[in-house]
N, C-alpha and C positions, 0 to 999 in steps of 0.2 A: 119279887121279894115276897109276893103274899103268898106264892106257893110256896117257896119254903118254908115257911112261916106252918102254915096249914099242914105240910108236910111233919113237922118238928111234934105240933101240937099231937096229929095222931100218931107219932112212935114213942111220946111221952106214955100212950097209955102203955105199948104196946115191950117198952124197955124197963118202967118202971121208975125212972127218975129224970127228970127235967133238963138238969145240965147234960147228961149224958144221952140222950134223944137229941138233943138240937145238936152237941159236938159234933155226932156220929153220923145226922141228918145232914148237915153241912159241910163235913169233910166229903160223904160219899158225895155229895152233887158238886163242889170245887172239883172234884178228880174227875167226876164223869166228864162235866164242863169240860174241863180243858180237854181232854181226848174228844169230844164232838168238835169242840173247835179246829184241834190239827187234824181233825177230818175233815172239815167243811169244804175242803177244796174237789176232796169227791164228790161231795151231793149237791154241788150247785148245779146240776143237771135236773137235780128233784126238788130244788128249792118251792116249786109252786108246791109240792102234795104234801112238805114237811110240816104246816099246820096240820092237816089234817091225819098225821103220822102224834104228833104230840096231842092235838086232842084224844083220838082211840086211845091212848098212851094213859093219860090223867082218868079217863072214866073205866079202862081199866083196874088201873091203879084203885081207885073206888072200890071197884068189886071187889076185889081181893083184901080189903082195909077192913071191908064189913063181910066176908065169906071166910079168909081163912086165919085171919089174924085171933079170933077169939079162940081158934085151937090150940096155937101157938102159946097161950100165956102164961102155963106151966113148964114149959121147954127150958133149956139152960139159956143165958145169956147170948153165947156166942150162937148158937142155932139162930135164935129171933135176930142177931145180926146178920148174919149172912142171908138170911131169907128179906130179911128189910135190904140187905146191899143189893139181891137177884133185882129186888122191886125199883129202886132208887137210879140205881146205875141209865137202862133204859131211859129212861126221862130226862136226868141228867146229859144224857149224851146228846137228847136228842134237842135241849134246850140251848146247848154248846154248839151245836149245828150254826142254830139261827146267829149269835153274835157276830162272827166276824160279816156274814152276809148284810145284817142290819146294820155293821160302822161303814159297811162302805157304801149304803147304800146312804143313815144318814151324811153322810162325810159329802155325796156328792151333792148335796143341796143346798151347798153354801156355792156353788157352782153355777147358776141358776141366771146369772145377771146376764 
């Protein structure tokens, strides 16, 4: 939640209004989510490197927030969305990954006795 969170805060500057930065923030990573999740059954092959797949991912994301975002501010609306959806999507998907891996993996520790 705090990356959302954090995520919504920087396309607030980046969209220009508050409610419509978290909407826009929020719908694009529900949809990524669930599409990483009816994927997940592929990459549990890769389940160990997908940390390390979503960190590159967030400190990317960084660069790009502070390198090309201040270009973007005069652009029309729908540009700075589609170039925030290129950014979003990734991440989302790849956070959608982890879900069903981590319920089943919490689910089996009630298993344990």
């Amino acid at each position: 939640m705090a990356l959302e969170i954090s995520l919504a805060q920087k396309n607030i500057l980046l969209l220009g209004h508050p409610s419509t930065a978290f909407l826009t923030t929020v719908s694009i990573l529900v949809i990524a989510c669930s599409l990483g999740s009816l994927a997940s059954k592929k990459f549990k092959s890769l389940k160990k490197d997908l940390p390390i797949v979503l960190a590159f991912g967030i400190v990317m994301m960084a660069i790009l927030y502070r390198a090309v975002f201040p270009g973007f501010l005069g652009k029309s609306f729908y540009f700075k969305l589609s170039i925030m959806t290129l950014i979003l999507i990734p991440i989302g998907f790849t956070m959608g990954v982890f879900s069903p891996l981590e319920l089943k993996r919490s689910g089996s520790w009630g298993n344990l006795h």
